[in-house]
C-alpha positions in Angstrom: 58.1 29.0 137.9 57.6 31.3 135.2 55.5 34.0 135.0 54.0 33.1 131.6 52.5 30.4 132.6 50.3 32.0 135.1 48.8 34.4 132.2 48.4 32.5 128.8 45.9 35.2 127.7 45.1 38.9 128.8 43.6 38.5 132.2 39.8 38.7 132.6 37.7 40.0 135.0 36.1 42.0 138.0 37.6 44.2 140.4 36.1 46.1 142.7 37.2 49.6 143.2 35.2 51.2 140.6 31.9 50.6 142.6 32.7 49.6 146.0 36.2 52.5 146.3 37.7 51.3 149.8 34.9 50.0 151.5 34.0 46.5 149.8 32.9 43.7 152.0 32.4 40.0 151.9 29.1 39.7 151.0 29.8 42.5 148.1 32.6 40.0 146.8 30.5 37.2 146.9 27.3 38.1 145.4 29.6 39.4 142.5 31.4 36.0 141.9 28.0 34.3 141.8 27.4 36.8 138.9 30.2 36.1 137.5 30.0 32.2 137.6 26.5 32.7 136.2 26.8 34.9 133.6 30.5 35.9 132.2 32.6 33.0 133.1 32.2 30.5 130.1 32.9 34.0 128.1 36.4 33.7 130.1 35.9 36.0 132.8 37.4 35.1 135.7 39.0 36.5 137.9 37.5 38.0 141.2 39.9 40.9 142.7 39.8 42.8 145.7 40.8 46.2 145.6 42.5 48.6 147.9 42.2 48.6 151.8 40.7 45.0 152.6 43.3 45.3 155.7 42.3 48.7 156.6 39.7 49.5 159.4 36.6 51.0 158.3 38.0 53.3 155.8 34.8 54.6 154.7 33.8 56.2 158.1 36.0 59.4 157.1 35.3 59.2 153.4 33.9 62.9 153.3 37.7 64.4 154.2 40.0 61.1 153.3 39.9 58.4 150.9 42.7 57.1 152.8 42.7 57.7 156.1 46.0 58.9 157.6 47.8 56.4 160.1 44.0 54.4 160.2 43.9 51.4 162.3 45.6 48.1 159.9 45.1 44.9 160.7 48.6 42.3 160.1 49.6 39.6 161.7 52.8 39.2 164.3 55.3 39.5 161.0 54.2 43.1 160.0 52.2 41.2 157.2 48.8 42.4 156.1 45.4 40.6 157.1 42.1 41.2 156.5 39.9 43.4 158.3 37.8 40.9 160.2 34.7 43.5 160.4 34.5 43.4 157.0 35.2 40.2 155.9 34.0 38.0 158.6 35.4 34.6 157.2 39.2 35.7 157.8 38.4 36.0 161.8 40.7 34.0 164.0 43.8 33.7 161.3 42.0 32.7 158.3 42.8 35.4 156.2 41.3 35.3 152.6 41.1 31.6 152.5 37.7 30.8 153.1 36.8 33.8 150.3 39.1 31.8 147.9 38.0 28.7 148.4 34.1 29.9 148.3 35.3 31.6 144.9 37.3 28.8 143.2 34.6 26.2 144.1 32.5 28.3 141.5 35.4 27.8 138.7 36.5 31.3 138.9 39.9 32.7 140.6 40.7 35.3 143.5 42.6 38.2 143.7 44.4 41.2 145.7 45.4 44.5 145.6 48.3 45.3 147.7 50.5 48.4 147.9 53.9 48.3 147.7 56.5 48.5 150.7 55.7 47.7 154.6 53.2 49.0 156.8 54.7 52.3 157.9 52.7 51.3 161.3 54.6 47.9 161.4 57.6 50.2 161.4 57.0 52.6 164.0 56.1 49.7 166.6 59.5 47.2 165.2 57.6 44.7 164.7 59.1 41.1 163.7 60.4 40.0 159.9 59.3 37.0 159.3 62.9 34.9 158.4 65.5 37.4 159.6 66.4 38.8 163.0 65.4 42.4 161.7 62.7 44.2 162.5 60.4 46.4 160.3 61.7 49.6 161.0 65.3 47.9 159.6 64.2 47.2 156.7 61.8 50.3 156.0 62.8 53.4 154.1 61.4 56.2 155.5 62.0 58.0 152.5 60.1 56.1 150.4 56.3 57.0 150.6 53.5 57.0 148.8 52.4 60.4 147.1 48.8 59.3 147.4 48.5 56.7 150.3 49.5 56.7 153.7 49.6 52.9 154.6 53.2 51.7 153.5 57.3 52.7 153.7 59.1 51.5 151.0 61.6 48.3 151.7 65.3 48.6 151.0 66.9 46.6 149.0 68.4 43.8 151.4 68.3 40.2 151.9 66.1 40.7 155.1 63.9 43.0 152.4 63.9 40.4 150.4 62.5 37.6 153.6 59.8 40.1 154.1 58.4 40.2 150.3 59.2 36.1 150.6 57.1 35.6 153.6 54.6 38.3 152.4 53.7 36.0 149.0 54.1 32.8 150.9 51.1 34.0 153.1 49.0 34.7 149.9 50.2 32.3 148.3 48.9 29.8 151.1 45.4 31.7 151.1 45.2 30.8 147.2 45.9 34.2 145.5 45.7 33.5 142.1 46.5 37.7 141.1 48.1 40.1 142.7 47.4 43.9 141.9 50.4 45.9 143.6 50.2 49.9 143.2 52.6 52.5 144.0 54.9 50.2 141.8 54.8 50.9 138.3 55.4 54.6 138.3 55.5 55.8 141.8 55.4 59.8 140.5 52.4 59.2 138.0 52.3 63.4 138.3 54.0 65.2 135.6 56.8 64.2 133.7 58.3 61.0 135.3 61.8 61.6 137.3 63.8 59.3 139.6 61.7 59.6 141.5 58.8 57.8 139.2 61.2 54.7 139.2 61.8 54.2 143.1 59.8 51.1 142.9 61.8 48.9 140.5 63.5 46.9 143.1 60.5 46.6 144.7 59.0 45.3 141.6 62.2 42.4 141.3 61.9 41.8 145.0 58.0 40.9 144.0 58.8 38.6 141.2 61.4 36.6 142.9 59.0 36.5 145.9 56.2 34.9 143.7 58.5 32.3 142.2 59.4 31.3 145.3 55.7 30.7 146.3 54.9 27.4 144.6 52.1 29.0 143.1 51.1 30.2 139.6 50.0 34.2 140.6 49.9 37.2 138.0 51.1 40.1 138.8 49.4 43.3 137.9 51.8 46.7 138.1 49.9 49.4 138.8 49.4 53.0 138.4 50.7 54.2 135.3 51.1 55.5 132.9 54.1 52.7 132.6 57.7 54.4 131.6 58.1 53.2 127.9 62.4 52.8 128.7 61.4 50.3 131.6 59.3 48.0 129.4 61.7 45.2 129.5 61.8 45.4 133.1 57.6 45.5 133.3 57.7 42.1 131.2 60.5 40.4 133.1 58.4 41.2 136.3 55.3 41.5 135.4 52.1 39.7 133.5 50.9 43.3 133.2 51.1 46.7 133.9 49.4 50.3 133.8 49.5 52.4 130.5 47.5 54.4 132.1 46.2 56.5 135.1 42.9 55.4 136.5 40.7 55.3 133.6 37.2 56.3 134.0 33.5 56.8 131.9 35.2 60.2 130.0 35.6 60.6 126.4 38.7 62.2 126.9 40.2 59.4 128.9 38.8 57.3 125.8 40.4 59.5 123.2 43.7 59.8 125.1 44.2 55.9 125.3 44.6 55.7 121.4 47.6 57.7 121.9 48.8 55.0 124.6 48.3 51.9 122.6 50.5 53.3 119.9 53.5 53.8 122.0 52.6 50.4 123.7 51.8 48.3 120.7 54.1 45.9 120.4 54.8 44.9 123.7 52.3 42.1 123.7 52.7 38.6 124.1 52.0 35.8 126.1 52.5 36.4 129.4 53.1 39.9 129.1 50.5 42.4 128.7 50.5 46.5 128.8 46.9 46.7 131.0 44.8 49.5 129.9 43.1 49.9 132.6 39.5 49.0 134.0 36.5 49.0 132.1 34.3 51.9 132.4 31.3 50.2 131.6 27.6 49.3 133.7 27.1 50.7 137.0 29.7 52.5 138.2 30.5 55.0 141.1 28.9 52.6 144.2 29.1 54.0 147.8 30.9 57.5 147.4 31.8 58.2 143.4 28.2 59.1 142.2 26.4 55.7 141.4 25.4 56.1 137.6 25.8 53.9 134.8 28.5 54.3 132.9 28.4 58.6 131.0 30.4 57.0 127.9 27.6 56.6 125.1 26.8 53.5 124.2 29.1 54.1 120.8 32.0 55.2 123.3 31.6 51.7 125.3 31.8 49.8 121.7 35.1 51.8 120.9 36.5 51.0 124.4 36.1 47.2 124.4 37.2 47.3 120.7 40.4 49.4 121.3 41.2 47.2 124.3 40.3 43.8 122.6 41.9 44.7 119.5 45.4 45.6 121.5 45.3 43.2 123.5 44.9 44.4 126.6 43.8 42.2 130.1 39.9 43.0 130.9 39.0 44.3 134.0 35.2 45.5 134.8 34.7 47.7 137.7 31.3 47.9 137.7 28.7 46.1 139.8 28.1 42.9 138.4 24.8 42.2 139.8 23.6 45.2 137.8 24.5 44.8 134.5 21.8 45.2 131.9 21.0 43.2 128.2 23.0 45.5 126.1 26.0 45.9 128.7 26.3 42.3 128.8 26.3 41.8 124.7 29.2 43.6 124.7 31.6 41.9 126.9 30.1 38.5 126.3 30.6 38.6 122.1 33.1 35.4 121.5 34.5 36.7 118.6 35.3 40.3 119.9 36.8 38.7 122.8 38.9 35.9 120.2 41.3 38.9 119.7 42.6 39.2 123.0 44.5 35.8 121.7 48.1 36.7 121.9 49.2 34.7 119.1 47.5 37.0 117.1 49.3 39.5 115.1 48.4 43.1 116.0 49.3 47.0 114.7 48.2 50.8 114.4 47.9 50.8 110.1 47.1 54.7 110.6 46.6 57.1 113.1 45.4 60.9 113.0 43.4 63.5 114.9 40.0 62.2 113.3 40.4 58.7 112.8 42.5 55.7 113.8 42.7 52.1 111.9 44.0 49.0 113.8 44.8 45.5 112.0 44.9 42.2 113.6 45.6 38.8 112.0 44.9 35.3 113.1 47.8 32.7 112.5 44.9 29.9 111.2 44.2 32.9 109.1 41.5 36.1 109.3 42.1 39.8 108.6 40.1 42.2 111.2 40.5 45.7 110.8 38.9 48.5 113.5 38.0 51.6 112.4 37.5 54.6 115.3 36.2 57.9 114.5 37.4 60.4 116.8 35.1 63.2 115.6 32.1 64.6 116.7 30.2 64.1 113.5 29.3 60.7 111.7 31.5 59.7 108.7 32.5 56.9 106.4 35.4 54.8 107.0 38.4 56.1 104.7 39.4 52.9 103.9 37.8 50.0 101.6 35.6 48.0 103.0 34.6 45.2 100.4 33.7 42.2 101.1 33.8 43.0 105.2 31.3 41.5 107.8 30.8 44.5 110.4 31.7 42.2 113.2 29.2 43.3 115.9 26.3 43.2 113.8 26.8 40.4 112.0 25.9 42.3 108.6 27.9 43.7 105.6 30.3 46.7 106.1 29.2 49.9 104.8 27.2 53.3 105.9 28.6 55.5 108.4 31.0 55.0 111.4 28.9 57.0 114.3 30.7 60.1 116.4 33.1 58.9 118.6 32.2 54.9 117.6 34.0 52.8 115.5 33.3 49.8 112.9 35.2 46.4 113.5 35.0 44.3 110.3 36.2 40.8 109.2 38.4 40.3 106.0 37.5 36.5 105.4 
């Protein structure tokens, strides 16, 4: 099977660490798939991911000291794999898993996926528990050596054939709950401090182990890399593996984080194309924050919101709100629901940086059938005209005639017909 075929287009749609951090539930999934399937999915949203921890025991109940608790309670099966936390998600009781979630969530027309971390429970490890397919067991193929900087769950898995049974039977599992997407972190750059080393590479056979795994499965999944920022001289690798992966750390509702991701899509343009995606990041967008990060809606103005989803849209990056969907208002919606905005995430579509500089940054994207957009940021802190001639334009989110003033930190995107 290949990986292509999983991801025609940029990926598109809810996740739920942004809001919900560690501690989602069931009911939290569901009520925001209903949104979804009402409001966003003929817009092409949708896919329905759950973040980090689904396995882990109550993860919140420490929240004040640990975001991840160290050597907390995880719940796998007899093979060392990973299972939901029954608590939590009360349809995976007695074996389940995430089945009954994924069929509730493709009966609404709208797709289901998972974060996992890379590597083996380091818990699986310490008790040598069974591989699933080999006579090993988990402390065999574990390397101790090879641990998260930021979580405590996993070891890394060496490089073996019985590494390789383990990864096998750990997609087969998904695979058989009806994962469509799989999110795996501590992959893409497993240093993402400070300038990247060998160290920020460890993953990589981790990363083919993954990919062989999933086309083995018999099922069409994408596969998300994540953190980044991705290492520009492993790009092949990402695309060979991957449908997409991290440009990025986490990106959050800061200008800064905004302004620094023009900088990213200029060393990353280029890499796009069907199947293959560099993923920058969630959207910081709606309500934000949930149960421990400072509920707010989103602190990017609203002209900071329209550069994000035109910076993303016009680079072709996958889509991925964080926020809670049950909350989102009129004008939050317009903007991730506008057909032709979201038309350039088409891959076919021909896409560059025509200038760059400290105060303002032009893309161009063409349309094979024919179209000429062009997106116009201004980076500064005043308003100012577009330096670039705009006859003839439509301003694309208004629907009117280019011209006047591109607002501080907003930009213009404007149709050439």
């Amino acid at each position: 099977m290949e990986k292509n075929l999983a991801a025609p287009r940029p990926p598109m749609g809810w996740n739920s660490y942004d809001y919900y951090d560690t501690a989602v539930t069931e009911a939290d999934v569901r009520k925001n798939a209903v949104s979804m399937a009402d409001n966003l999915k003929k817009y092409g949203w949708e896919y329905v991911v759950v973040d980090i921890q689904w396995y882990a025991h109550r993860p919140d109940r420490l929240r004040s000291k640990y975001q991840y608790i160290p050597f907390n309670r995880l719940h796998m099966d007899a093979h060392s794999r990973l299972i939901p936390d029954p608590e939590r998600f009360p349809s995976s009781a007695g074996g389940s898993g995430f089945k009954p979630l994924a069929g509730f969530i493709h009966s609404l027309g709208l797709k289901f996926g998972i974060h996992i971390m890379r590597g083996i429970p380091r818990i699986a490890a310490q008790e040598h528990r069974p591989v699933l397919g080999t006579d090993l067991t988990a402390d065999e193929i574990a390397d101790p050596a090879s641990v998260c900087r930021w979580n405590p769950d996993m070891y890394g898995v060496r490089d073996t054939e019985a590494g390789q049974a383990y990864y096998d039977s750990v997609v087969s599992l998904y695979a058989s709950w009806g994962v469509d997407f799989i999110k795996c972190d501590d992959i893409c750059n497993t240093d993402n401090w400070g300038e990247p080393t060998d160290r920020a590479r460890a993953g990589r056979h981790e990363m083919r182990m993954l990919r062989r795994a999933i086309d083995r499965c018999g099922r069409a999944i994408v596969l998300s890399l994540s953190p980044g920022p991705a290492l520009p001289d492993m790009a092949e690798e990402y695309a060979r593996c991957a449908n997409m992966w991290r440009i990025t750390d986490d990106m959050w509702d800061r200008w800064d984080h905004v302004k620094n991701m023009f900088a990213r899509c200029r060393l990353w343009q280029g890499h796009t194309g069907a199947g293959e995606y560099p993923d920058c990041d969630m959207l910081p967008l709606g309500v934000i924050g949930g149960k421990f990060l400072d509920e707010r809606k989103s602190r990017l103005t609203r002209d900071e919101q329209r550069t994000v989803m035109t910076l993303w849209c016009v680079f072709g990056s996958p889509l991925m709100l964080g926020a809670e969907l049950t909350r989102l208002d009129e004008w939050t919606l317009s903007l991730l629901t506008n057909a032709e905005v979201l038309s350039l995430l088409d891959p076919a579509n021909v896409r560059r940086e025509l200038s760059g500089g400290e105060d303002e940054v032009v893309w161009e994207l063409t349309k094979p059938e024919g179209g000429r957009y062009l997106a116009v940021f201004n980076l500064t802190e005043t308003p100012r005209k577009a330096g670039i001639d705009l006859a003839g334009a439509v301003d694309v989110w208004t629907g009117g005639s280019a011209g006047g003033q591109i607002p501080s930190h907003g930009c213009g995107l404007y149709r050439f017909c």
